[in-house]
N, C-alpha and C positions, 0 to 999 in steps of 0.2 A: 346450146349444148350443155349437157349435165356433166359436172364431176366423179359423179359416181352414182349407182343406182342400185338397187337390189329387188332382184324377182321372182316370183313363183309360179311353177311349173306342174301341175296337178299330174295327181295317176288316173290311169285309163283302163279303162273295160272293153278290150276288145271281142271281134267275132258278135259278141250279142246273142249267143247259142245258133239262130241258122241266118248269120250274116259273115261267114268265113271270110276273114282280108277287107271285107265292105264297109264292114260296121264296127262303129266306136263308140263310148262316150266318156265325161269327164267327171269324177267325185271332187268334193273339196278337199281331200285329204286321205292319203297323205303326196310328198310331192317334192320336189327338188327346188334348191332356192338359189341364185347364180347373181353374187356379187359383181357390175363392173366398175371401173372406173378407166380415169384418163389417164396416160404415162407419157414419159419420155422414151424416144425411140418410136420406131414404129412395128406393126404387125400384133396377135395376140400373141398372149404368153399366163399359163395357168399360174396361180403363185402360188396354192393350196390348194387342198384338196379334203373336209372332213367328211366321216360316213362313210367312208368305203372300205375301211379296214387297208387300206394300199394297195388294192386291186386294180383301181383307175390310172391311165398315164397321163404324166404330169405334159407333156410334149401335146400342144394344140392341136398339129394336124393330125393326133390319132384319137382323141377326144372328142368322144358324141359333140358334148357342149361347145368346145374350141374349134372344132372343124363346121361347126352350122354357123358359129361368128366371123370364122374369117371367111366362108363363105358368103353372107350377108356384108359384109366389109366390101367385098369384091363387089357384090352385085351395084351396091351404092356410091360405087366408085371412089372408095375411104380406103384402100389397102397398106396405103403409108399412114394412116392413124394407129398411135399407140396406144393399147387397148391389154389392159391384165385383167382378169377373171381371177375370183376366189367359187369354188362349186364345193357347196355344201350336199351333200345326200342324203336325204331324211327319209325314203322309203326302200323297201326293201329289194336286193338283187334275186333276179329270178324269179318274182315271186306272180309272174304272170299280170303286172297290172303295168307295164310300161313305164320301166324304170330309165334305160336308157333314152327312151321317146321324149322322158319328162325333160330328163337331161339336155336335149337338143334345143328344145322349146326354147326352154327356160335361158340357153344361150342365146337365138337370135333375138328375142324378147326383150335379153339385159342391153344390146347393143341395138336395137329398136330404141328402147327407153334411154341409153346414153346420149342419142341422137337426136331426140326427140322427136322419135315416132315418124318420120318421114315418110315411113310406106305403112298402108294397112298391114293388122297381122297374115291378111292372103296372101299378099305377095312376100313374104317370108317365107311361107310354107314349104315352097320348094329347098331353102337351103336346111331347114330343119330337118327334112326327111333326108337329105344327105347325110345331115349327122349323126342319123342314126344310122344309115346303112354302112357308118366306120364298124356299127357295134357289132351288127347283125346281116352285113352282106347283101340284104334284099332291099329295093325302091320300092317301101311301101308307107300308108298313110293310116291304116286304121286305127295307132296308136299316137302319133304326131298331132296327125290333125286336130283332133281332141283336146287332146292337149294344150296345143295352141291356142285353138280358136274357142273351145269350148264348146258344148252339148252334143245332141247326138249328131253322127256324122256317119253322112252314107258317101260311101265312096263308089262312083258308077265305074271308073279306071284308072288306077294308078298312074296310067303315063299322061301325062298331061296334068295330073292332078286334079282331073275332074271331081269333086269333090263338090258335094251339097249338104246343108243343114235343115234338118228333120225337125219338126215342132216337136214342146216337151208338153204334157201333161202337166197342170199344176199341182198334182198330188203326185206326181210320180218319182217315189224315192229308191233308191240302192242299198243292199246291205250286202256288205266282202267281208268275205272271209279269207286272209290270209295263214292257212296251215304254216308249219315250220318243216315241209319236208322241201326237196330237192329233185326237179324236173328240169332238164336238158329241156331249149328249145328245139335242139337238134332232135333228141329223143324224139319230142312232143311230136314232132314233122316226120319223122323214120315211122311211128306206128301207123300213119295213114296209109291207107291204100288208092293209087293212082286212078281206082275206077268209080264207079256207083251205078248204081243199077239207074234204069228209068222211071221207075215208082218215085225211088228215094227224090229221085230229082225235080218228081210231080209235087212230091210231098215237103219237101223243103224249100222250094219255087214259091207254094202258096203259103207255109209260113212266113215265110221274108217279105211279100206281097200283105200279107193278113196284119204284120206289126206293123209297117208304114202305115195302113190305112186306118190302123187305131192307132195309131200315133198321134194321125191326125184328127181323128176324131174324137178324141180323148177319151174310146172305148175300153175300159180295163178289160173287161172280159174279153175283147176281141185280140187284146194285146198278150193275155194271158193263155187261152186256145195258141198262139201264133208263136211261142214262144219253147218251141217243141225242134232241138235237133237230131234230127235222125240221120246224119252223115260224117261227124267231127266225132260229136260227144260220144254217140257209143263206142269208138275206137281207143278213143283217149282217157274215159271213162277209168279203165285199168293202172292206168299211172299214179291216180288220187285215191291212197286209202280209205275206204269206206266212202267212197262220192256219193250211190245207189241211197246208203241212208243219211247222209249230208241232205241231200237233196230232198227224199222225202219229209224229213223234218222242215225244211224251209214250205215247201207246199202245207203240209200240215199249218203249219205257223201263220196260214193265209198268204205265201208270197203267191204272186201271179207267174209265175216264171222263175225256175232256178239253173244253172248251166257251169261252164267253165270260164274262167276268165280268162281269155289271150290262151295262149299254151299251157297255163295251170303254174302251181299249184292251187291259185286260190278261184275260189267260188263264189260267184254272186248270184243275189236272188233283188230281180222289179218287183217293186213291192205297191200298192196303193194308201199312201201314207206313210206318216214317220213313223207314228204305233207299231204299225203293221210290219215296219223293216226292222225296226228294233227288234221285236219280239220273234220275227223270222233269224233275223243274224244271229239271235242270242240261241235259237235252236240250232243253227248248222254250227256254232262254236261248240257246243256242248257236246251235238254230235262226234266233234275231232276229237274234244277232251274226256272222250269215253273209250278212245283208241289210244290214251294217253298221247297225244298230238296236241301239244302248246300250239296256240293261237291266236291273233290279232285281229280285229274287227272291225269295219269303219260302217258306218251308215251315215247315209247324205241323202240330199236331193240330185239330181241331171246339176252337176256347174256349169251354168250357162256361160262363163266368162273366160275361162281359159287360164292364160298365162296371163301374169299381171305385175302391175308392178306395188313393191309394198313400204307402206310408207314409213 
């Protein structure tokens, strides 16, 4: 058993453009980092909290991060172990790439690693999606998972945690754009509409079918055709200043695909190659800072590894 450990918890790209609630995957950055270590007494208990501006609650069981430990605590049969967390925050809130998700992670992760790893990251999964549904009300995985476990992740049904991992392309990189504006996930969820037609359904069925199959085939072009949603994005489309030419600048740029990330605000485009995503990110950032809209940018590869721990 470890005295203390410290982890890191990546951000995630959920939805995927036509994988609503299904689909995830994991950048290297940026990402949440979750100090543990061992105390006297028993249960957890936060001791700090930097990066949030004081917006976070320092009280465990209301804490993405501290509610997915003592949940994993319980599961391992440790609930009388004394356990303090320090949660550092290093990416951004609201910003559509699974802030609070990273946050969970990066908790059952630190008390994994305290532990020394006793269970695989899978069977943690379950208590980290608890902890996020402290933040966000809903059992859901397309941002945890990811997170966790790392790469892309298809989620067949949340209850159960049916959850699978999808081959990556070895050239296939990500470029995000995180805008500086402010989207309500509540918003994001209110402009949908509860219906879609039959088309949409045909037509967004066989993109999500078209991107696993070049997923696994390592087709870019199949993956880029497939990466087309006609059900989410055009509704939500309206929330993100100037999306319409965000977007087209990433395409121009050569990405293969560009969409919404999670709820928004920020935008990602698959790209083929790290050129290729540089040179896309560096267009849809321009695009936001021609709307005068400050902007942050990450570009990575798929992070195949998840949560980790750092040395």
């Amino acid at each position: 058993m470890n005295k203390e450990v410290r982890v890191f918890a990546p951000a995630t790209v959920a939805n995927v453009a036509v994988g609503f609630d299904i689909l995830g995957f994991a950048i290297d950055g940026p990402g949440d980092e979750v100090v543990a270590r061992l105390a006297e007494g028993s249960g957890v208990r936060i001791t700090s909290i930097s990066g949030d501006g004081g917006k976070l609650p320092l009280k465990a069981e209301k804490n993405t991060a501290g509610f997915a430990a003592i949940r994993l605590l319980e599961q391992l049969g440790k609930s009388g172990l004394g356990v303090e967390l320090e949660i550092h925050k290093k990416m951004p809130f609201g910003s559509g790439l699974g802030s609070s998700a990273a946050s969970a992670a990066a908790g059952v992760m630190a008390i994994n690693a305290l532990l020394d790893m006793p269970v695989p990251k899978m069977e943690s999964l379950h208590c980290a999606v608890l902890g996020e549904q402290i933040a966000d009300g809903a059992y859901h995985a397309d941002n945890v998972a990811p997170s966790l476990l790392g790469g892309i992740i298809f989620i067949r049904a949340n209850e159960g945690l049916d959850v699978h991992s999808l081959p990556i392309p070895d050239e296939l990189h990500a470029a995000v754009v995180y805008p500086h504006v402010s989207i309500l996930t509540k918003d994001a969820r209110d402009v949908l509409s509860p219906t879609t037609t039959l088309p949409q359904c045909i037509q967004q069925t066989g993109n999500l079918g078209g991107l696993v199959v070049g997923l696994y085939e390592s087709d870019y072009e199949l993956i880029g055709r497939s990466l087309q949603d006609v059900i989410i994005e055009p509704q939500r489309a309206q929330l993100i200043p100037g999306f319409s030419t965000v977007k087209s600048a990433a395409l121009e740029a050569g990405a293969l695909g560009c969409s919404i990330s999670g709820a928004g605000p920020s935008v990602f485009a698959l790209c083929k190659g790290r050129e290729v995503a540089q040179t896309a990110g560096a267009a849809m950032q321009q695009a936001f800072l021609t709307q005068d809209i400050p902007c942050d940018l990450f570009v990575s590869p798929i992070n195949k590894e998840g949560a980790k721990i750092l040395a």
